[in-house]
C-alpha positions, 0 to 999 in steps of 0.5 A, a space after each residue: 087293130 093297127 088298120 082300125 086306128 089308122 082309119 079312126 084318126 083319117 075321120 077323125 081328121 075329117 069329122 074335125 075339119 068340118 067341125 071347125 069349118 061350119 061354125 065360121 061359115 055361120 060367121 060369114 052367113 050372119 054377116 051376108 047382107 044380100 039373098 044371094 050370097 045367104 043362099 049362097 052360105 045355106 048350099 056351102 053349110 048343107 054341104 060340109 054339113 053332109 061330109 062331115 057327117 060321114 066323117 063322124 060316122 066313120 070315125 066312130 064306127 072305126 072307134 067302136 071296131 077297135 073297142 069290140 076288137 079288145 073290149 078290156 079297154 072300156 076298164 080305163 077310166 081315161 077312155 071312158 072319159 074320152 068318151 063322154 067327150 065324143 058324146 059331148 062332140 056329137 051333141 055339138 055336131 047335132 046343134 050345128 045341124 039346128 043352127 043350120 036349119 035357123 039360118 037356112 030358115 031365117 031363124 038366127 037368133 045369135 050374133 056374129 061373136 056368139 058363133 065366134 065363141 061358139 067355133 071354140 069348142 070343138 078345139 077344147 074337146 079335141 085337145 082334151 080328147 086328144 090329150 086322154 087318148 095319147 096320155 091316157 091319164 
């Protein structure tokens, strides 16, 4: 159980830092005023996009191992509630995937400060998680 939860949090790791990664990528792309320095941003965001995806997958295929390795967990509420944050976190992973497909396209329909505020959410959804999870209130 040890090696699985080792693993969960190394992709965990990785999964996050993508997550904090793209939406400030989507900051500078607004803000780019010539062809070559969005295109530039459409190949970076794609990229990212692709590791952190695998991050993602990993983490949550660790985290599946170590709930089929002791099913009783699913009995806490803490970690039931955990995940429907992780639910939450992948929906937000989705979106990024839509906004990245708007600006590749020319489609942005928001402003710097909407991705601004946009880049906060993973943190809050990290340290609720990370709080049910070492708490387990």
């Amino acid at each position: 159980m040890l090696w699985l939860k080792a693993f969960h949090i190394v992709f965990v790791v990785t999964w996050f830092a993508g997550l904090f990664y793209l939406p400030r990528l989507f900051v500078y792309h607004v803000a780019a005023v010539d062809a070559v320095g969005r295109e530039r941003f459409v190949v970076m965001e794609r990229r990212l996009f692709m590791l952190m995806t695998l991050g993602g997958a990993l983490a949550i295929a660790f985290g599946i191992s170590m709930v089929a390795a002791a099913p009783a967990y699913l009995d806490f509420s803490w970690l039931r509630v955990k995940l429907g944050l992780v639910a939450a976190l992948i929906a937000y992973h989705i979106w990024c995937y839509a906004l990245i497909r708007d600006l590749r396209d020319g489609r942005n329909r928001h402003s710097q400060r909407w991705y601004r505020i946009f880049n906060e959410l993973p943190g809050l959804l990290l340290i609720a998680i990370v709080v049910l999870a070492v708490v387990k209130p």
